[in-house]
Residue, then its C-alpha position, 0 to 999 in steps of 0.5 A: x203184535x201177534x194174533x192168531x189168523x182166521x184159519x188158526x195160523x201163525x202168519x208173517x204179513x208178508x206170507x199171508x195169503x190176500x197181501x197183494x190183493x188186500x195191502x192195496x187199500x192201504x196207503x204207501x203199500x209198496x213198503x215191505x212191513x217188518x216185525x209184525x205177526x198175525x195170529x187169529x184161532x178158529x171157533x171152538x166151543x170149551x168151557x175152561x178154569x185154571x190153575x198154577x203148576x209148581x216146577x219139580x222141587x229138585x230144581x237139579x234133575x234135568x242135568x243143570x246145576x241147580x239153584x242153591x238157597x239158603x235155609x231161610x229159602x226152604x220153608x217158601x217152596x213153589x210147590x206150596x201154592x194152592x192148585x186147583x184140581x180143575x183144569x177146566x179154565x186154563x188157557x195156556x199150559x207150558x209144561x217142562x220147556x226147554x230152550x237153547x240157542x247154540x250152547x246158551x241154555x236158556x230155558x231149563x224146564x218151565x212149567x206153568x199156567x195162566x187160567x181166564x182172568x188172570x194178570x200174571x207178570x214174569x220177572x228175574x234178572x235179564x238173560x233169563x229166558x222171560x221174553x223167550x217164553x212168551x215168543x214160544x207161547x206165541x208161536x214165534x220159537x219153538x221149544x226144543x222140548x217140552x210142550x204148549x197147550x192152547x186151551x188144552x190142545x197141543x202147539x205143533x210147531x212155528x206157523x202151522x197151528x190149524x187144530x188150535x181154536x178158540x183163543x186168540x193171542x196178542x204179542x205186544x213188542x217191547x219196541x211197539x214194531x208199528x209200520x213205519x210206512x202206514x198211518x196210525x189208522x192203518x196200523x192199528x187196523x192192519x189185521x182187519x185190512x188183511x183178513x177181514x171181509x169188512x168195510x174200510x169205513x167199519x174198520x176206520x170207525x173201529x180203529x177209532x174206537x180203540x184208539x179212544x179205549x186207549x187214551x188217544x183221539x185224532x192222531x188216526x193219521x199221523x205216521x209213527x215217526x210223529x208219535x211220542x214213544x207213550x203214543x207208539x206203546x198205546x198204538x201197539x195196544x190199539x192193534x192188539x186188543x182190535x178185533x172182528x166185530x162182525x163176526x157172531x162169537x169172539x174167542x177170548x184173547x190173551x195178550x203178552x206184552x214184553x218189557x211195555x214200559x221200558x224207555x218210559x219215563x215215570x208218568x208215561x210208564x204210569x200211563x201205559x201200566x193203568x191202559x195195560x189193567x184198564x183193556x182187561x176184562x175186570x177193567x174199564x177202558x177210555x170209553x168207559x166200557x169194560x175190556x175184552x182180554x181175558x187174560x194177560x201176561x207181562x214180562x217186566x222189570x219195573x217194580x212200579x209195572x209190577x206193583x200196578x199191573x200185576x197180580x201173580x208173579x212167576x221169578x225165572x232165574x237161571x231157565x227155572x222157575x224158582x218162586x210163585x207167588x201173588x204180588x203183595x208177596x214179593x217183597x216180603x218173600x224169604x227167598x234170597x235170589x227175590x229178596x235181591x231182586x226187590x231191593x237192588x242190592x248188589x249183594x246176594x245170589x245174582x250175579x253180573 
């Protein structure tokens, strides 16, 4: 899980400022914790609405080869969707990303939006560039061109975000990345421990109560290793959708779940998908409360993760984005390279 610090950083746990004074109220915390980040904005004062920007039409101008359609592809362009002209609710604002590692181009100028309230899933064929995207608007890569708007203000860099405030994001791992070493209760409450001036019985009945949000009671002392892999995915959303309740004013959060229905089996899947809609802030949690995301972003290959979870959709393939559209679309669309991908034949533009 990412969060944004309290000072509005992008922080590795093992560099934050109070580990060694903090880590000491957690049990077993000689254990260096991996694969965890903390990510928390400041306060700031905006009103935002949101809106969905459409790659360029001619997909080859960046110098890459382009996608090809067929003729049927043509009378369904991503430009065709309807864009709002006021940008006042747009959260997260990628504009012309790039991305490369070595001579493996990945990303080839992505651009698109997600406004407040919005459950949008990003799909295509592996390789394409899904989850690199969410890592770069979490702060964990950076683009080698382009930029990133956090509620209209620039990403600088990796870790030093300092101006960016008023939006916390959540990256929930494909693997749940809990601490091996901690409880569940410490795991789930590891951001509170770190930077928050609460109590540890606040912060335990707090745990409590989201572990509740997500369909999981008594286990707040069991270690990952005892958990099922649908425990340890509910875990992982546990401790992304927790947060301060102290504090005078909470920001709206935005989460980012890569792949968080992979290694399910169907029920579980099921599960997962229906916790995934149900933190949301048009949802209803386990307790029967509405949630506090305000918006979320999936990563997915699972028709059913696609099918239960998502609203709009946005196709990569190939680093492009080559179709926009709302779910109930996506298997109707005249587009080849989406029309392979909802039915799985091998027959078409996608190749392995």
């Amino acid at each position: 899980m990412v969060s944004l610090s309290s000072s509005g950083s992008l922080l590795f746990p093992l560099a934050t400022k109070s580990v060694s004074s903090r880590l000491s109220r957690l049990a077993n915390s000689d254990k260096k914790p991996v694969n965890s980040f903390c990510y928390k904005a400041k306060e700031e004062q905006r009103k935002v609405v949101c809106a969905c920007v459409a790659p360029p039409r001619d997909l080859g101008t960046d110098g890459f080869p382009a996608t090809k359609f067929n003729d049927s592809s043509k009378s369904e362009n991503v430009n065709t969707l309807f864009e709002p002209e006021d940008d006042g609710d747009v959260l997260i604002d990628c504009r012309n990303v790039y991305k490369s590692f070595g001579e493996k181009h990945i990303l080839r100028g992505v651009s698109f939006k997600i406004r407040h309230g919005e459950a949008v899933g990003i799909i295509g064929p592996s390789g394409t560039g899904k989850s690199t995207i969410l890592k770069i608007i979490a702060g964990l890569l950076a683009p080698d061109k382009g930029e990133v708007y956090i509620r209209g203000r620039k990403r600088a860099g990796l870790i030093s975000d300092e101006e960016i405030s008023g939006l916390r994001i959540g990256l929930v791992f494909q693997s749940a990345a809990l601490f091996d070493s901690l409880t569940v209760r410490e795991n789930v409450g590891f951001l509170l421990y770190e930077n928050s001036k609460m109590r540890d019985e606040q912060i335990s009945e707090l745990v409590k109560e989201n572990l509740a949000a997500v369909g999981l009671k008594g286990v707040e002392d069991r270690l990952p290793s005892e958990l099922s892999g649908g425990m340890k995915k509910r875990v992982a959303l546990a401790r992304s959708i927790i947060f301060d309740n102290t504090k005078e004013s909470v920001e709206p959060e935005v989460l980012l779940y890569d792949e968080p229905t992979a290694g399910l089996d169907p029920i579980a899947s099921t599960v997962v998908e229906d916790l995934i809609r149900s933190v949301h802030k048009k949802g209803e949690n386990g307790l029967a409360n509405p949630g506090n995301i305000a918006s979320y972003v999936v990563v997915t290959h699972q028709h059913s993760t696609i099918r239960r979870a998502v609203d709009r959709l946005i196709f990569l393939y190939e680093g492009k984005i080559v179709w926009q559209g709302m779910t109930h679309e996506f298997t109707s669309s005249s587009n080849p390279i989406v029309q392979q991908f909802a039915s799985g034949s091998l027959e078409g533009p996608i190749r392995y």
